[in-house]
C-alpha positions as CSV (number, residue, x, y, z in Angstrom):
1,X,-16.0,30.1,35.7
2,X,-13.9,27.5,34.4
3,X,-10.2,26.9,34.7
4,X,-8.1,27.9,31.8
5,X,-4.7,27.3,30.3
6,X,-3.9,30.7,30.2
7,X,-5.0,30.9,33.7
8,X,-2.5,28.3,35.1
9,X,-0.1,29.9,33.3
10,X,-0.4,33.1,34.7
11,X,-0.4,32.2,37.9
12,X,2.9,30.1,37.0
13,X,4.4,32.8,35.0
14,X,4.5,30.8,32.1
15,X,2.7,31.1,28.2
16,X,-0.4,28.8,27.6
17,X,1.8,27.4,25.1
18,X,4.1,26.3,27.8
19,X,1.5,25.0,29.7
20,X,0.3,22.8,27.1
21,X,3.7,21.5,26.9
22,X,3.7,20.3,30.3
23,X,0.4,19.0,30.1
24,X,1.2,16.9,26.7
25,X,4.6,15.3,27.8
26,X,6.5,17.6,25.3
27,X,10.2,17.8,25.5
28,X,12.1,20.9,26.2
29,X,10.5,22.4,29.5
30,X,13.3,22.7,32.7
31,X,11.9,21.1,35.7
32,X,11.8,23.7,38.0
33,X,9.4,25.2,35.2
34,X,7.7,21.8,34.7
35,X,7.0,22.2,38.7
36,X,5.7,25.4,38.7
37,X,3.1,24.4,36.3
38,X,2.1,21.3,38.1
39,X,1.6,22.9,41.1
40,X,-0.5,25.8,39.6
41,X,-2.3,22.9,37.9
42,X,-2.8,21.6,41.4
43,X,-3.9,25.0,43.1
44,X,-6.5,26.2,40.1
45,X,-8.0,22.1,39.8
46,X,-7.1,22.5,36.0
47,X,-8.7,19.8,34.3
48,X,-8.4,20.2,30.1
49,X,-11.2,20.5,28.6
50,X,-11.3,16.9,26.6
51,X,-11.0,15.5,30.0
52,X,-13.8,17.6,31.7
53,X,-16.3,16.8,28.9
54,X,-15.9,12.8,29.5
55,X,-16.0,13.0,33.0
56,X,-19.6,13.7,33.0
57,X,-21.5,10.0,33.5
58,X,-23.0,7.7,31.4
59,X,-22.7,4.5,31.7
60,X,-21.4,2.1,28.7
61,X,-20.0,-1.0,30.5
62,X,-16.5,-0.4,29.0
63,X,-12.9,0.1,30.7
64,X,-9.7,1.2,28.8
65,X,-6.2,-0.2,29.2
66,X,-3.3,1.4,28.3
67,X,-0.1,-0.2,28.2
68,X,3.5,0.8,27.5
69,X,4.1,-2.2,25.2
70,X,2.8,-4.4,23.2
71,X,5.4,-6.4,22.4
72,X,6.6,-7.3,25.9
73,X,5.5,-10.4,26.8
74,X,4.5,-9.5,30.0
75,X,2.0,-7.2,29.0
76,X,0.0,-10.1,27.5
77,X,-1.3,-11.5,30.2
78,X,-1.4,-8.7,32.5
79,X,-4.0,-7.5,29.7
80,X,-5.7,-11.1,29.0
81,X,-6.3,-11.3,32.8
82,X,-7.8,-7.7,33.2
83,X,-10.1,-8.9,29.9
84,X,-11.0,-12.0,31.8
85,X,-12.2,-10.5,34.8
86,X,-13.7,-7.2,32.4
87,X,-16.0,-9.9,30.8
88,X,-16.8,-11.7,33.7
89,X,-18.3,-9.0,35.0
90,X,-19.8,-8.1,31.5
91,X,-17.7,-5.1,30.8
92,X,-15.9,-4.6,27.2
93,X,-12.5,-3.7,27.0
94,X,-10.9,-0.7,24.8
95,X,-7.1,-1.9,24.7
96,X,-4.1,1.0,23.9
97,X,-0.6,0.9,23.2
98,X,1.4,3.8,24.4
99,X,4.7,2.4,23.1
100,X,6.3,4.2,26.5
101,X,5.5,7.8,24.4
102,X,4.3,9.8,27.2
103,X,2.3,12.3,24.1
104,X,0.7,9.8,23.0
105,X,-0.3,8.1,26.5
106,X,-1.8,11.2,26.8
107,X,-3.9,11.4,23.3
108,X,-4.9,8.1,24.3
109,X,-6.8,8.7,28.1
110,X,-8.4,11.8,26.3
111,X,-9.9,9.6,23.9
112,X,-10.8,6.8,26.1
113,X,-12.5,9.2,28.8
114,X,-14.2,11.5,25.9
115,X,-16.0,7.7,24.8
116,X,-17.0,7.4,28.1
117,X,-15.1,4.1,29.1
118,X,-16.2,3.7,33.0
119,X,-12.7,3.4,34.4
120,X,-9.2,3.2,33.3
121,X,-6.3,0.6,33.8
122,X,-3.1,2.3,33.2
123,X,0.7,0.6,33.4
124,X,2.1,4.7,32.8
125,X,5.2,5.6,30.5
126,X,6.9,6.8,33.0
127,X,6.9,9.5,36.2
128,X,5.7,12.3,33.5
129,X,2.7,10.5,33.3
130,X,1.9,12.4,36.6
131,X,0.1,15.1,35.0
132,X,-2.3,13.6,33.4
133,X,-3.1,10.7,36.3
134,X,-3.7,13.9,38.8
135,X,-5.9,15.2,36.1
136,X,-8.3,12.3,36.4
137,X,-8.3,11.7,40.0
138,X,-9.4,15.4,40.5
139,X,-12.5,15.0,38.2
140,X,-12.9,11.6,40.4
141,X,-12.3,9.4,37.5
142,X,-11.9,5.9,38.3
143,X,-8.6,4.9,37.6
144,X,-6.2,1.8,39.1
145,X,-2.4,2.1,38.3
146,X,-0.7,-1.5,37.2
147,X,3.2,-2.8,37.2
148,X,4.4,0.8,37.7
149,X,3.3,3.5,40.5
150,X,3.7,7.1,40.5
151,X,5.6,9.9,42.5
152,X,2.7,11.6,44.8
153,X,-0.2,9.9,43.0
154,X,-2.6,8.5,45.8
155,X,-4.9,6.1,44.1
156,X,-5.4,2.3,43.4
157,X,-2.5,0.4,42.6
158,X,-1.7,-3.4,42.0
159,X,2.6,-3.6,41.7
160,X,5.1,-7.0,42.4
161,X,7.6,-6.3,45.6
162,X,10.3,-5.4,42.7
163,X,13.3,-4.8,45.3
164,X,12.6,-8.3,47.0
165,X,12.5,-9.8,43.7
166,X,16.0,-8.0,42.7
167,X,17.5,-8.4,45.6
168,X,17.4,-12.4,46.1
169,X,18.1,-12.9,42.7
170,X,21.4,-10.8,42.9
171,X,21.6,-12.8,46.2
172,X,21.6,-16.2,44.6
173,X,24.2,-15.2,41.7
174,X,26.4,-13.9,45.0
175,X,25.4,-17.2,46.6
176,X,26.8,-19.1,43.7
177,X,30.4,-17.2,43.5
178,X,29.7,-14.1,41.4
179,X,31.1,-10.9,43.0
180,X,31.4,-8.5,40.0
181,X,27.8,-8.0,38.5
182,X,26.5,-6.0,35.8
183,X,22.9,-4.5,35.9
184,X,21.5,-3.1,32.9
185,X,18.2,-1.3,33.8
186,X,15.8,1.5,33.2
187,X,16.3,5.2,32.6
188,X,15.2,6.9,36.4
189,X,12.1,7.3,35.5
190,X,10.3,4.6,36.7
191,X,9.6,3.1,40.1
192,X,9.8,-1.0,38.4
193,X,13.3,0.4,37.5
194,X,14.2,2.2,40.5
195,X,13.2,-0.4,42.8
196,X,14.7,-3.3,40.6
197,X,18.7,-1.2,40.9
198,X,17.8,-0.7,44.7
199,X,17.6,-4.1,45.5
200,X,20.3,-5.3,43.0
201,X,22.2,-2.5,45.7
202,X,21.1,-3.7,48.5
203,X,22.0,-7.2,47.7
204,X,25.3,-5.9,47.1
205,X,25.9,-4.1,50.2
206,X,24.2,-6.4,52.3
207,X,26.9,-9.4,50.9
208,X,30.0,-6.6,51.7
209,X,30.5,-6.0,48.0
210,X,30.8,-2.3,47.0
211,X,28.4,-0.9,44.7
212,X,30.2,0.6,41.4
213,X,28.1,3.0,39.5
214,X,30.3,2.0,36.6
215,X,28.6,-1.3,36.5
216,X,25.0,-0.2,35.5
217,X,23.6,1.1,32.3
218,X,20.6,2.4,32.1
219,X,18.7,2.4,28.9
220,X,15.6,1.8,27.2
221,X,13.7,-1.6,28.4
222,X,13.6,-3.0,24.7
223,X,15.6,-5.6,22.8
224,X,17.5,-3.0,21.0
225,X,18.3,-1.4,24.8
226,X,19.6,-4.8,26.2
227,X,21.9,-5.0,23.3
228,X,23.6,-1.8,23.1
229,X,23.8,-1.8,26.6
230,X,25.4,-5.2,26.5
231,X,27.6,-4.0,24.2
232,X,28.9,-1.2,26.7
233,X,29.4,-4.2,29.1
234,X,31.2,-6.0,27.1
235,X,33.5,-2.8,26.3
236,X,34.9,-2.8,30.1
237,X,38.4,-3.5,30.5
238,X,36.9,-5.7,33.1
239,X,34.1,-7.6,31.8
240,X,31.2,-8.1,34.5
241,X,31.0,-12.1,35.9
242,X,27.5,-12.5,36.0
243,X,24.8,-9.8,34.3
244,X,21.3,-8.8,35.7
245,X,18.9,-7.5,32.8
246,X,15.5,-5.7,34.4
247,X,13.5,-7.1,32.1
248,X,12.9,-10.1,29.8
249,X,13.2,-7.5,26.9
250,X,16.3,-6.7,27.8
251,X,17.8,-10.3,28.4
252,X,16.8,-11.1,24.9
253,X,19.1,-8.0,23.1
254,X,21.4,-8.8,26.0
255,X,22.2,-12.6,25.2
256,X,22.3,-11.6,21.3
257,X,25.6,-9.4,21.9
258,X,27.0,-12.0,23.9
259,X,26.9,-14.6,21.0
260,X,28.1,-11.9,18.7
261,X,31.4,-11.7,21.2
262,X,31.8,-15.3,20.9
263,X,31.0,-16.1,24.9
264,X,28.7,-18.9,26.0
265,X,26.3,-18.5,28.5
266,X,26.7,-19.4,31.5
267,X,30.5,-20.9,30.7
268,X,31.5,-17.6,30.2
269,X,29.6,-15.1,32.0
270,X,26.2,-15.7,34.3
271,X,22.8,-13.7,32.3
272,X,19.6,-13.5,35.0
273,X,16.2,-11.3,34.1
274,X,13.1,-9.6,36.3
275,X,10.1,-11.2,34.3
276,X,10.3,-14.8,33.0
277,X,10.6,-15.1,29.2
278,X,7.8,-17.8,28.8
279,X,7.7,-18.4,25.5
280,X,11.5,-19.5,25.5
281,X,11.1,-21.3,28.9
282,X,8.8,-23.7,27.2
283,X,11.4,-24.2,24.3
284,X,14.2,-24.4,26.5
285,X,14.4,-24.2,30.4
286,X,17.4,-21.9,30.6
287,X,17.3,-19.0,32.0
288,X,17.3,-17.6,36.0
289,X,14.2,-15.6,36.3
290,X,12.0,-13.9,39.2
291,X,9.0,-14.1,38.0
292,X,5.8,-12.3,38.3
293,X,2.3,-12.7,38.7
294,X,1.6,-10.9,35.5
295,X,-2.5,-12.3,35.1
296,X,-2.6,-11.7,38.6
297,X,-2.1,-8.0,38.1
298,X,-4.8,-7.7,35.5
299,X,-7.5,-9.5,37.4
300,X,-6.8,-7.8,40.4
301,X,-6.2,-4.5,39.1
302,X,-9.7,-4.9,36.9
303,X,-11.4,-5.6,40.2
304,X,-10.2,-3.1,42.0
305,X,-11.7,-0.6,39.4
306,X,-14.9,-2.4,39.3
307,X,-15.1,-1.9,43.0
308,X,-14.2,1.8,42.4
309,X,-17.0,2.5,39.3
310,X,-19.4,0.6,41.2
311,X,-18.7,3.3,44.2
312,X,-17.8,0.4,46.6
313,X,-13.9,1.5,47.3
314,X,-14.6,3.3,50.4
315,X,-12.7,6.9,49.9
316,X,-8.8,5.4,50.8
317,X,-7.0,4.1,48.0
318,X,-5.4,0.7,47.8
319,X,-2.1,-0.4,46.8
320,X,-1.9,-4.5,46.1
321,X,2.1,-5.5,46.4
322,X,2.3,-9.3,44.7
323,X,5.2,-11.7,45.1
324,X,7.4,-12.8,43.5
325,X,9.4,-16.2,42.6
326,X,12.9,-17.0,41.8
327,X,13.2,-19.6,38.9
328,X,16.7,-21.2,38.8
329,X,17.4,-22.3,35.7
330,X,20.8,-22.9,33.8
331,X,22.5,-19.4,32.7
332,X,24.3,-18.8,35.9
333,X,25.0,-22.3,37.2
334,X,28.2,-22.8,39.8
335,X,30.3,-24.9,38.2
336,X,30.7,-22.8,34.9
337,X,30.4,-19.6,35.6
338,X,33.8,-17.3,35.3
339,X,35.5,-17.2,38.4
340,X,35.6,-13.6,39.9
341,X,38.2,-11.1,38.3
């Protein structure tokens, strides 16, 4: 007989309703209830029903990828080297934008697996996402994670060494004389974040310079989240020498409230990113970057999924960890950045 919701929540002590809550991303649920459900989830094998009616096979030589944003350039050609690879190997390619909204990441793998696409490439919203990955993998869906992995997800995954990239480019503004550095990152919850603020740490602490909690701000990885965050920054009674933005989203909103305070970068304060910003490194070659592989992870990831549909995988998972580069550019030369307050 099959699984229910009413069933898992039962056995969690919770309403379907709540249960469906959990499943769909929905705000509102405490974690220790959130747990509960996951883990009678985990001891039933609940799959939902949308899901459990596309994971029965047919073949239609088409993956899905779902991304968290479309408008971040590095998403582009993470997706155009996943379509290169797809069509190569004469798959098509059902492209979806989650816009980071964890309900609608979810609306969007029930669709895809209910028009039986083969396999799915996923870069998730966020650690929430769990639910629905563990979903999949039960029903032996093929799916390969990309850019971000997941807390107690075992499966296929392609991700850049994000706390070696973080940490030697913290080390080269150090290198340079900065000693007081801002880092405006992710919310905690997810590991690109996570890692990127544990080596920015580590950099810290491995140069003898205490890490201040007071010097990173957390917010969303958008323009708009660079520049409030920036903003907050730039409220200290101490401003920051030198500031490390976790992505090239948040440079951009970043380096817009700087000009709005009247300071010039890097004569004024030092501005480094995770993820080059390549359509403004063509224009002008100006900012200090790690870069990543970003086609790389698309034509890996799609392979490792092809190798997955096509049932030769083998039954261990594997996880893909790409290097990166540091890109010194001019925003947080020696000679004109502000000496250390």
């Amino acid at each position: 007989m099959a699984v229910t919701m009413r069933d898992v929540g039962k056995k969690a002590g919770v309403s379907a309703m709540t249960v469906s809550r959990v499943i769909n991303g929905r705000e509102g649920v405490d974690p220790e209830t959130q747990q509960r459900v996951e883990e009678a989830i985990a001891a039933l094998d609940y799959v939902p029903n949308r899901i459990a009616r596309g994971l029965i096979s047919q073949k239609t030589e088409t993956i899905g990828i779902i991304v968290p944003d479309f408008v971040n350039p590095f998403f582009a050609p993470v997706v155009r080297g996943a379509e290169t690879a797809a069509r190569r190997a004469g798959y098509r390619v059902l492209l979806c934008n989650s816009e980071g909204d964890l309900r609608l990441e979810r609306e969007y793998i029930e669709d895809l697996v209910s028009h039986r696409v083969e396999g799915l490439l996923l870069a998730a919203a966020g650690d929430r996402s769990r639910g629905s990955i563990l979903s999949l993998l039960r029903g032996g869906f093929p799916l390969v994670l990309i850019d971000r992995a997941l807390p107690d997800v075992d499966c296929d995954l392609v991700v850049s060494d994000n706390a070696a990239g973080a940490r030697r480019l913290v080390e080269h503004l150090i290198a340079i004389g900065h000693r007081h550095i801002a880092h405006i990152t992710d919310v905690d919850d997810t590991s690109t974040g996570r890692e990127r603020l544990r080596g920015y740490r580590e950099a810290l602490e491995q140069a003898g310079i205490m890490y201040q909690e007071e010097l990173v701000f957390r917010t969303t990885v958008d323009q708009m989240g660079g520049y409030r965050a920036a903003q907050q920054t730039l409220a200290m009674s101490r401003l920051p020498t030198a500031i490390f933005t976790v992505n090239n989203m948040t440079v951009v909103g970043a380096m817009k409230a700087l000009r709005e305070r009247g300071l010039s970068v890097p004569k004024d304060i030092g501005l480094v990113c995770f993820d080059d910003v390549e359509h403004l490194a063509v224009l002008s070659p100006f900012l200090t970057v790690i870069d990543q592989p970003a086609e790389t992870f698309g034509s890996l990831g799609a392979q490792l999924l092809f190798e997955r549909i096509t049932g030769k995988a083998g039954v261990r998972s594997r996880r893909i960890v790409l290097q990166t580069d540091l890109i010194v550019r001019e925003s947080c030369c020696v000679n004109s950045g502000v000496p250390p307050r």
